[in-house]
C-alpha positions in Angstrom: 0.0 0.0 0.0 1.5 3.6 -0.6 0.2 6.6 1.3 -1.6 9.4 -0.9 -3.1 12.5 -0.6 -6.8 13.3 -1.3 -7.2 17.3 -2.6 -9.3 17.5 0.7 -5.9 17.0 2.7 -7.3 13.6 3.9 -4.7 10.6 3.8 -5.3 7.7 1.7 -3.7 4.4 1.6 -3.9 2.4 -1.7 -3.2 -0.7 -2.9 -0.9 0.4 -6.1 -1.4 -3.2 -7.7 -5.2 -1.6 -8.6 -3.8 1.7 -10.3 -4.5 1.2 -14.2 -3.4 4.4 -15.0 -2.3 8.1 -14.4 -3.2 11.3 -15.6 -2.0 14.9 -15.3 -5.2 17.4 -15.8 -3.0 19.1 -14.1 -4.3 17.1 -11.2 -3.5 14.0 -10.4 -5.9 11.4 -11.7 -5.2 8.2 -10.8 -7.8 5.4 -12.6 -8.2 1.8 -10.5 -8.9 -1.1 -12.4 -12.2 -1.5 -10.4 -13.1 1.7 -12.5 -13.2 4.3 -9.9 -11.1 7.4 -9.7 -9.0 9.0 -7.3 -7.6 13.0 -7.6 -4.7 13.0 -5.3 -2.5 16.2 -4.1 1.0 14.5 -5.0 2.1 14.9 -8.6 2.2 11.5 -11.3 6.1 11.4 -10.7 5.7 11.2 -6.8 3.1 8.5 -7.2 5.0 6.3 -9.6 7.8 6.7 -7.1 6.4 5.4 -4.3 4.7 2.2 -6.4 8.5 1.2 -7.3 9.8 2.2 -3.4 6.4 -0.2 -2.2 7.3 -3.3 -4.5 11.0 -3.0 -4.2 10.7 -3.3 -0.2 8.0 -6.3 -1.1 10.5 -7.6 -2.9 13.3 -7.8 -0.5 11.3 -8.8 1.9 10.0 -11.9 -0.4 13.9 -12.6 -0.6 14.2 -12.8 3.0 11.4 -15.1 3.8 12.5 -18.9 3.8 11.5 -21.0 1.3 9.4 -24.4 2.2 11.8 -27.4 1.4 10.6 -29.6 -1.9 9.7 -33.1 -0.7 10.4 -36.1 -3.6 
């Protein structure tokens, strides 16, 4: 999840596997793949940011977690 910022000052949290796109309108109008649409106060460049910051920690953490042993 990645923190956001609605245009009412309200903090969002958002699960950045659901964005399907981003515009500039000169908001920032992020489109979810459920259909619905969010206008957030941090520009496209902040939010793509903090989508690769999100799945890079994800991913380390992935690399840290033991892996079950394969039986034969």
């Amino acid at each position: 999840m990645i923190r956001l910022t609605r245009l009412n000052h309200v903090p969002i949290f958002l699960n950045s596997d659901l964005i399907e796109h981003i515009e500039v309108t000169p908001d920032t109008v992020i489109s979810l793949t459920t259909g619905q649409k969010l206008v957030v106060l941090e520009k496209a460049e902040v939010v793509v940011e903090r989508v690769i910051e999100y799945r890079r920690l994800v991913a380390q953490h992935s690399e840290r977690v033991p892996q079950p042993e394969k039986t034969e």
